[in-house]
VOVO-25607 format. One line per field, with one value per atom (N, C-alpha, C): x, y, z; atom name; residue in one letter; residue number from 0. Coordinates in pm, whole numbers. Each point is the difference from the previous one (the first is absolute). Example, Ala and Ser with C-alpha at 12.3 -4.5 7.8 and 13.67 -1.06 7.14 Angstrom:
2
east	[1319  -89  90  -35  82  -77]
north	[-569  119  120  105  119  109]
up	[780  0  0  -72  6  73]
at	[N  CA  C  N  CA  C]
aa	[A  A  A  S  S  S]
i	[0  0  0  1  1  1]
END
This chain:
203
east	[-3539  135  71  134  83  11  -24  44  97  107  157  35  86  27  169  8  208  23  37  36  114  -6  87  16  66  55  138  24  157  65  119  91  -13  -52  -6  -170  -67  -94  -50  -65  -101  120  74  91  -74  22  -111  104  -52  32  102  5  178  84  -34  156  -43  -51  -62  107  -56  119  135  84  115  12  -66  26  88  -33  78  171  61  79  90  -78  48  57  -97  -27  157  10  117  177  -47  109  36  -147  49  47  -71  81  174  24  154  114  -117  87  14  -99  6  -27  -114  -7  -85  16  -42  -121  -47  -174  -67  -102  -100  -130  -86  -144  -73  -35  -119  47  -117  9  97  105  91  -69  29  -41  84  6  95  71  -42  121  -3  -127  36  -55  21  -4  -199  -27  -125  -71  -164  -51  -17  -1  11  -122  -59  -145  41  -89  -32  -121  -3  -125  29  -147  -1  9  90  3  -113  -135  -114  52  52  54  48  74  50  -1  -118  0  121  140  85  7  57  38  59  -5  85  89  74  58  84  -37  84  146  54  105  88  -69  93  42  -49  34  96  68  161  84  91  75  -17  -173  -52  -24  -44  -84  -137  -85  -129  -100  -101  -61  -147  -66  -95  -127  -86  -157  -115  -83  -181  -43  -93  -40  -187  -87  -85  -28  -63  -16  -80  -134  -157  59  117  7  -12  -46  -33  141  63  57  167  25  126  41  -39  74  24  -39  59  77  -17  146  151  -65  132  47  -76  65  41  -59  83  153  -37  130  104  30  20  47  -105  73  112  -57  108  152  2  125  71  -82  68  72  -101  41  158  -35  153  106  0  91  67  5  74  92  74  84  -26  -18  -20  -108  -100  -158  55  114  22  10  52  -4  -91  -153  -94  -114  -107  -83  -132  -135  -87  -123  -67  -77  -78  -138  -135  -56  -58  -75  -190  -52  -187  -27  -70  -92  -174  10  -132  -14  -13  23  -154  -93  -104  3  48  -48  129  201  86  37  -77  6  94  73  88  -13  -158  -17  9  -43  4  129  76  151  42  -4  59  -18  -155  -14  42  -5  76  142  94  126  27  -66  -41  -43  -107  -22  134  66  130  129  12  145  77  -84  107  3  -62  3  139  29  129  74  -33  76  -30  -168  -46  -94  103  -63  -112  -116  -129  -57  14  5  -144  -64  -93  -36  -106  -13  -143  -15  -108  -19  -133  -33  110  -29  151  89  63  127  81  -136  51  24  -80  -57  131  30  148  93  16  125  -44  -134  -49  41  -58  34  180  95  117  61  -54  22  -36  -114  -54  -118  -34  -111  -117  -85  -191  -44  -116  -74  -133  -141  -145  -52  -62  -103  -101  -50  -139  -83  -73  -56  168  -8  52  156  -7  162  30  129  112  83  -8  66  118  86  159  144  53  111  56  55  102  123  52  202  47  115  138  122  0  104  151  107  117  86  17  71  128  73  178  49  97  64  39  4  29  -158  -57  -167  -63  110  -90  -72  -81  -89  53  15  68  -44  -84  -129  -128  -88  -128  -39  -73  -81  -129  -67  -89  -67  -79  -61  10  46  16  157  78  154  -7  132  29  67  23  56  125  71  158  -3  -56  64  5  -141  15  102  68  100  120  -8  139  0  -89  18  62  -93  -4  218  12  125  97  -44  138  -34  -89  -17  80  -42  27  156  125  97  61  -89  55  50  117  22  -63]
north	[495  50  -98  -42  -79  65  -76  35  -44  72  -45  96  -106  41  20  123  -36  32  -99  -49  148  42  110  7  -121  -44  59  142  -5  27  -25  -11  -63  -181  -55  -47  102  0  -168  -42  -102  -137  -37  -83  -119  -100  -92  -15  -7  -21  -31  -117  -115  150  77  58  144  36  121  -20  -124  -10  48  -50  11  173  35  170  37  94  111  -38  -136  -25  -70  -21  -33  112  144  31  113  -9  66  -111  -149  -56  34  -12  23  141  87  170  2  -99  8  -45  -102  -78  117  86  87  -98  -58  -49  91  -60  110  57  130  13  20  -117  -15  100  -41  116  33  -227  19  -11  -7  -47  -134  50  -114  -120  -81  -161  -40  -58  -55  -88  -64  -67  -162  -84  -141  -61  -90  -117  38  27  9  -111  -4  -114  -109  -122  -79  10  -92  -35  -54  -90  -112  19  98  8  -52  0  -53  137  -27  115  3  114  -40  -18  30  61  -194  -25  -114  -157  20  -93  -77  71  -85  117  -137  97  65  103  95  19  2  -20  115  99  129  -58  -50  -61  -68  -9  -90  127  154  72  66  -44  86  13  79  48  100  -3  142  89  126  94  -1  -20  -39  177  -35  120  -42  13  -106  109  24  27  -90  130  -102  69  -80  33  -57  56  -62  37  -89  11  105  -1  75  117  69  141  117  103  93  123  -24  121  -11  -51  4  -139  -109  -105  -20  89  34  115  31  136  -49  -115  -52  -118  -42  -86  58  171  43  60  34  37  -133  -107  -77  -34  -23  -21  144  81  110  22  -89  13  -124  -131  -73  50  68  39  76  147  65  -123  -87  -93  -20  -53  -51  -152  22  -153  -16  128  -80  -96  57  -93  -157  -17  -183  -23  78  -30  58  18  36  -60  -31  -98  98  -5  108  -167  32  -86  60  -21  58  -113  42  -148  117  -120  64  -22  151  8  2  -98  -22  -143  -124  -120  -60  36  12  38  88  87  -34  -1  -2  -112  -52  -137  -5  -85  -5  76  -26  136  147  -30  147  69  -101  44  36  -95  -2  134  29  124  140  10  100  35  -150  33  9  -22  29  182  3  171  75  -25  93  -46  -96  12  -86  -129  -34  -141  -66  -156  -50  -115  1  39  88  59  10  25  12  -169  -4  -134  18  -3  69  -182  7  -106  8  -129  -56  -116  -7  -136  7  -87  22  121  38  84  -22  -115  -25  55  -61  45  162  25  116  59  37  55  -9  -119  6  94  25  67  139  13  147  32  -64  40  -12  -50  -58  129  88  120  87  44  105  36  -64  0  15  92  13  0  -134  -6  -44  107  27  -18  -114  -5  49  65  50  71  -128  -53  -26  84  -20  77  41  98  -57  -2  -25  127  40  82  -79  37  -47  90  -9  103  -23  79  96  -34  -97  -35  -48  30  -29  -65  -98  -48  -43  63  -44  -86  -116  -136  10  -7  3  -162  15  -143  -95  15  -96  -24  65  -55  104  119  70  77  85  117  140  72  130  113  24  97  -59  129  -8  146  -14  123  -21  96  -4  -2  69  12  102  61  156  30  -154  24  11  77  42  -96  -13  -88  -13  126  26  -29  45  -28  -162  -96  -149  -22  48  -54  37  116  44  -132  -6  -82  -174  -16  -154  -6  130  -28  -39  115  -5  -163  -45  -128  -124  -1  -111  48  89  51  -126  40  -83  -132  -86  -128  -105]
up	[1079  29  92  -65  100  147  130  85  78  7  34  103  73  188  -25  81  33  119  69  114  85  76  64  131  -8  181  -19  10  7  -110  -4  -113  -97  26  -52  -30  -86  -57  -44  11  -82  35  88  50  88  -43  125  82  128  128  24  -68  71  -75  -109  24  46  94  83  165  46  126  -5  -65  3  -84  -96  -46  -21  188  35  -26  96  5  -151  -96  -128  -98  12  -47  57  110  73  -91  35  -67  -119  -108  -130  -50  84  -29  46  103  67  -155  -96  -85  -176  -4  -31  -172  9  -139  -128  -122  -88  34  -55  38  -116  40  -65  12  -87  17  122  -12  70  158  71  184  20  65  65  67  -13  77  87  122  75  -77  -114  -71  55  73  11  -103  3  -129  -57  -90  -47  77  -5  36  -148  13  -142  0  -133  2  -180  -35  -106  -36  -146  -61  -141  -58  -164  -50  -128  -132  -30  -39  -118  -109  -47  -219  17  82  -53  82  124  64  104  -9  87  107  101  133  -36  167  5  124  65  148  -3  95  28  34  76  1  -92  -105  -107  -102  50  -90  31  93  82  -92  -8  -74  -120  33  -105  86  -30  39  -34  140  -66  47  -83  -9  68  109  40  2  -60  -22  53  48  42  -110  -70  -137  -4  -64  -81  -135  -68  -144  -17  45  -26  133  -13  92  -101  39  -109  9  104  -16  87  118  37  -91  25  -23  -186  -120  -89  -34  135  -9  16  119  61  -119  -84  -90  -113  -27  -115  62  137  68  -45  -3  48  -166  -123  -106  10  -25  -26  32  154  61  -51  -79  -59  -83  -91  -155  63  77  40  54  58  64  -102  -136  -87  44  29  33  74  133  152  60  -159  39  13  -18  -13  172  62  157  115  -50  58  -114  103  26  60  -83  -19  56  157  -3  88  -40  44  99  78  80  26  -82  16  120  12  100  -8  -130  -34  -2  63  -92  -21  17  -67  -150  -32  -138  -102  57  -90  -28  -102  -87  -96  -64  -58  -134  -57  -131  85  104  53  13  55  14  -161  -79  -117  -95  -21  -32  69  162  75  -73  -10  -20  -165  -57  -142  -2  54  -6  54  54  69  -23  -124  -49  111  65  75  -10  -149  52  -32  72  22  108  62  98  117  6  115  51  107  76  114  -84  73  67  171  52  45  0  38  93  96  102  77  72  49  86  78  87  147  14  138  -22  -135  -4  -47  -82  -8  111  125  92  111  -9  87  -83  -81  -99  29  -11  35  125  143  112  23  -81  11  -14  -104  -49  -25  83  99  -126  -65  -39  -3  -12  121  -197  22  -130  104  -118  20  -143  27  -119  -20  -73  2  -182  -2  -124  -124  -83  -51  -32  131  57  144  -25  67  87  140  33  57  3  8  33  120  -3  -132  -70  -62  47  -48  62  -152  -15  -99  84  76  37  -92  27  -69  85  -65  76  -87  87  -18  -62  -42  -45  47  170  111  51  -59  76  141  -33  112  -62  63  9  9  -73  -35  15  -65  -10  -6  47  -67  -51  -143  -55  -49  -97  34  -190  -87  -77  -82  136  -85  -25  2  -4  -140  -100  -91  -35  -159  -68  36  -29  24  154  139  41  71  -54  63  -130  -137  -26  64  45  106  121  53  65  -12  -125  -39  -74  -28  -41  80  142  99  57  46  33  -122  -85  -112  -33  52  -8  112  160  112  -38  35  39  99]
at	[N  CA  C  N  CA  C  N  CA  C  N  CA  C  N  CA  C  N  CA  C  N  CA  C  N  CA  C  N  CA  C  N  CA  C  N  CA  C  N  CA  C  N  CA  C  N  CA  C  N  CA  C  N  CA  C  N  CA  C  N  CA  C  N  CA  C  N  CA  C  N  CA  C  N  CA  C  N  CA  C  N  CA  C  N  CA  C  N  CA  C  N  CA  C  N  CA  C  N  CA  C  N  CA  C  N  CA  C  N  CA  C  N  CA  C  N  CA  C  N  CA  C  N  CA  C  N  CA  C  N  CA  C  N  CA  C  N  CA  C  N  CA  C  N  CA  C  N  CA  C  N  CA  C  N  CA  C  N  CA  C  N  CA  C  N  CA  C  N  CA  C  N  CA  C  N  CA  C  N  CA  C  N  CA  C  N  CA  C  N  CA  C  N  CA  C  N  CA  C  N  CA  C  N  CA  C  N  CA  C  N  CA  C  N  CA  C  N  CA  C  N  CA  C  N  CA  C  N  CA  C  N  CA  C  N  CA  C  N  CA  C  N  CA  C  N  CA  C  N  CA  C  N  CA  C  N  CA  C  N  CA  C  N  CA  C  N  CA  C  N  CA  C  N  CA  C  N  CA  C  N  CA  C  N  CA  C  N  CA  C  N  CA  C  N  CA  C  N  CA  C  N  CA  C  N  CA  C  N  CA  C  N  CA  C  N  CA  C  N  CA  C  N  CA  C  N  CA  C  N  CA  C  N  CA  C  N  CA  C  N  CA  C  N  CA  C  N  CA  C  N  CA  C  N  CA  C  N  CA  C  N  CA  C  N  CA  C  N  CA  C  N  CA  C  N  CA  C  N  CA  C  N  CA  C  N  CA  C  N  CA  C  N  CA  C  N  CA  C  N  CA  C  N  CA  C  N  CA  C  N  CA  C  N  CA  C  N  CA  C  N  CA  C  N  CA  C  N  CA  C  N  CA  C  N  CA  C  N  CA  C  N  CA  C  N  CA  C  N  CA  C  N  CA  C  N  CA  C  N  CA  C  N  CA  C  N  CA  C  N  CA  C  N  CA  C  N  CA  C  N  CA  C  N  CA  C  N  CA  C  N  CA  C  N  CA  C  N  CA  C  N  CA  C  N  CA  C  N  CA  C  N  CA  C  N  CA  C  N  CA  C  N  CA  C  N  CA  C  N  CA  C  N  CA  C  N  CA  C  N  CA  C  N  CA  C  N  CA  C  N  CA  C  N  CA  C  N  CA  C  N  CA  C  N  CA  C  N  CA  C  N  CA  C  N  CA  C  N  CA  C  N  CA  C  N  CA  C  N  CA  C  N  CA  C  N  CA  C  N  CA  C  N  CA  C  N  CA  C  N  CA  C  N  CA  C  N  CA  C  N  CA  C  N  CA  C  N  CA  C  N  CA  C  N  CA  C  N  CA  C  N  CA  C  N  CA  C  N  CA  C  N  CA  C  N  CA  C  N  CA  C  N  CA  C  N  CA  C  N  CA  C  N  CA  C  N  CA  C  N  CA  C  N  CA  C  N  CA  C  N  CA  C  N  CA  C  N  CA  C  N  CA  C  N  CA  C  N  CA  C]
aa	[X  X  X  X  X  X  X  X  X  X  X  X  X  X  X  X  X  X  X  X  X  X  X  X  X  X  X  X  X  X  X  X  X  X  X  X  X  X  X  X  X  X  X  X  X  X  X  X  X  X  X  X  X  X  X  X  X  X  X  X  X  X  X  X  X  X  X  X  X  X  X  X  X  X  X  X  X  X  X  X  X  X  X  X  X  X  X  X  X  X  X  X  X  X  X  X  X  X  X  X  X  X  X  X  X  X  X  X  X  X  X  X  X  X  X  X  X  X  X  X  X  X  X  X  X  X  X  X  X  X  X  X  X  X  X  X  X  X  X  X  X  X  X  X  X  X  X  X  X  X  X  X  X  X  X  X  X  X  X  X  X  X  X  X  X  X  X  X  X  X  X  X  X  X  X  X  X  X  X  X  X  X  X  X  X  X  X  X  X  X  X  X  X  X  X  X  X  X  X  X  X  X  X  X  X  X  X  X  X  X  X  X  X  X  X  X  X  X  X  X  X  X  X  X  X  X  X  X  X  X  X  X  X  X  X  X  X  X  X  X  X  X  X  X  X  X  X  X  X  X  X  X  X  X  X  X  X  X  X  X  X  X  X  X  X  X  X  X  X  X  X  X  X  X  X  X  X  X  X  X  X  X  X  X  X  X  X  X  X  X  X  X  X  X  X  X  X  X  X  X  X  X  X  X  X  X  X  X  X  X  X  X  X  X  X  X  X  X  X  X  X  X  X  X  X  X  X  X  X  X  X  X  X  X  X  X  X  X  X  X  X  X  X  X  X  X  X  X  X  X  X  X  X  X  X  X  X  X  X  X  X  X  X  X  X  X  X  X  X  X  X  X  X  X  X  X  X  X  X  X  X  X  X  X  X  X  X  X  X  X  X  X  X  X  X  X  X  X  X  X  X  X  X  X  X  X  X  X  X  X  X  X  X  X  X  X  X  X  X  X  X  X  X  X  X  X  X  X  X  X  X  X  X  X  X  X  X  X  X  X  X  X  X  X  X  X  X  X  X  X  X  X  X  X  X  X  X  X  X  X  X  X  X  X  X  X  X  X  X  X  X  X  X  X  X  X  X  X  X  X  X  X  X  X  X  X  X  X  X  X  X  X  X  X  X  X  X  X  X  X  X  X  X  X  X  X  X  X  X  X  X  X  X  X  X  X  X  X  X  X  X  X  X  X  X  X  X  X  X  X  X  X  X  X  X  X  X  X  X  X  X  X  X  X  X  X  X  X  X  X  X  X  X  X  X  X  X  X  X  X  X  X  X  X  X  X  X  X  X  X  X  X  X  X  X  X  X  X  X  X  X  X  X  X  X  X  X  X  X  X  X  X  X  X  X  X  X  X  X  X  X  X  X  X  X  X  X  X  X]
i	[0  0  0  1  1  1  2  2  2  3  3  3  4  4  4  5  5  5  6  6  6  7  7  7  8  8  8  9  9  9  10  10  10  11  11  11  12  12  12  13  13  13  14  14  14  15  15  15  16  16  16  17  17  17  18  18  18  19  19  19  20  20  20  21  21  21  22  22  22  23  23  23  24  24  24  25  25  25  26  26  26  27  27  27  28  28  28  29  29  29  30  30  30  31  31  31  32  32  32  33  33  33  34  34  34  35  35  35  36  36  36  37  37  37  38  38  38  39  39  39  40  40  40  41  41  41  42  42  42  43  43  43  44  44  44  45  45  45  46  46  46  47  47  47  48  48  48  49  49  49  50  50  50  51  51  51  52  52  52  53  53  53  54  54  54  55  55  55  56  56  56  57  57  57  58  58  58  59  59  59  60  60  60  61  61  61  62  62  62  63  63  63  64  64  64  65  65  65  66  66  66  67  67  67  68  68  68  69  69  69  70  70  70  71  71  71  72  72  72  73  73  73  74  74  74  75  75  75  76  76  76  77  77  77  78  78  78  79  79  79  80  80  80  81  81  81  82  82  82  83  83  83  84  84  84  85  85  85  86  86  86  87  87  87  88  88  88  89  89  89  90  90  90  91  91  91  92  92  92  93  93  93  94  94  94  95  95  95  96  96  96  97  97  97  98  98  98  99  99  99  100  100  100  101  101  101  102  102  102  103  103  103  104  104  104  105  105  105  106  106  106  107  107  107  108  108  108  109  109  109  110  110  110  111  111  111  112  112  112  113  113  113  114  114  114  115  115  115  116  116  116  117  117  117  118  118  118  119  119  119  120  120  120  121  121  121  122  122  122  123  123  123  124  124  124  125  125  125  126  126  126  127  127  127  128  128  128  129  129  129  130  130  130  131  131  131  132  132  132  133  133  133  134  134  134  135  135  135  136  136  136  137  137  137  138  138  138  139  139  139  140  140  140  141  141  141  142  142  142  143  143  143  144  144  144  145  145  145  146  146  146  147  147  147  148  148  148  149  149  149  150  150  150  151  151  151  152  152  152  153  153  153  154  154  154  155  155  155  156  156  156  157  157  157  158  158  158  159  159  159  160  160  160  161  161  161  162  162  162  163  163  163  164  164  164  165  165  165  166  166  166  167  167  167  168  168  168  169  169  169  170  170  170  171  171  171  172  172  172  173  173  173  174  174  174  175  175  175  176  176  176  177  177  177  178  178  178  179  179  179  180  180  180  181  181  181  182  182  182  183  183  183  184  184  184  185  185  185  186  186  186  187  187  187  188  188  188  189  189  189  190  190  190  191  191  191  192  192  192  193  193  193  194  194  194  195  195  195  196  196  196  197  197  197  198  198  198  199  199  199  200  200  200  201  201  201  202  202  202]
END
């Protein structure tokens, strides 16, 4: 059985640190500005952390930063998980399929929390079994690097034999590159497309 952690410091559930300080007082600004509401847990809203991983399915980079002006959809994923992390990727085709046009301005990318085990057949068949090749940019790198992206984004991964325990986060990144929400696994189709709409609407 997958074992998966969710973080409950507060309001802002499963949030790494750098955006925990500031919170309270963000969280007061952005209610004053009275913006649309979304599903999941509010984020203070600063610039995401970047990070530069490889695609598996297709070998080229990937640079969170070069994807501004979409709505990105950011997942911890492994291939060999038995039970959340193919929920969250049928979640995830599904809200494509409902998006219809809007899927052109959101951006569906997984980063493993296995890099031992999710090899590029591994990836390939994952996104093959769930209707998502093509779409889903299931990122790969070494043990370093993943590991910074994990702690970057409040990430807790435990290996043990051949399972992976791993918080449980759905981060939604806005079109200017901030941090919006976070949810979780057990979010519903309709509403991460409620969400992914009002975002990919924003200027």
């Amino acid at each position: 059985m997958d074992a998966v952690w969710r973080h409950t410091k507060g309001l802002f559930g499963g949030a790494p640190r750098r955006w925990l300080v500031p919170a309270v007082l963000a969280a007061l600004v952005i209610a004053g500005c009275a913006p649309a509401k979304l599903v999941g847990d509010p984020l203070p809203s600063p610039l995401a952390p970047n990070f530069t991983l490889i695609d598996g399915a297709t070998g080229a980079s990937v640079t969170l930063s070069e994807l501004r002006g979409q709505v990105v959809v950011l997942s911890f994923l492994y291939t060999n998980c038995p039970d959340v992390c193919p929920l969250t990727a049928e979640t995830l085709r599904a809200a494509r399929d409902k998006l219809g046009d809007a899927a052109k301005d959101v951006v569906f990318v997984a980063v493993s929390v296995d890099p031992g085990h999710d090899t590029p057949e591994a990836i390939r068949r994952f996104s093959e079994a769930h209707g998502l090749t093509g779409t889903l940019r299931y990122l790969i790198g070494s043990k370093a690097q993943l590991a910074k992206v994990w702690a970057d984004y409040g990430v807790a991964q435990v290996e043990s034999g051949s399972s992976v325990g791993h918080t449980d986060v759905i981060y939604l990144i806005d079109k200017r590159a901030h941090g919006r929400v976070i949810l979780h696994s057990v979010v519903t189709p309709d509403d991460l497309v409620s969400d992914l709409r009002t975002l990919a609407s924003e200027r």
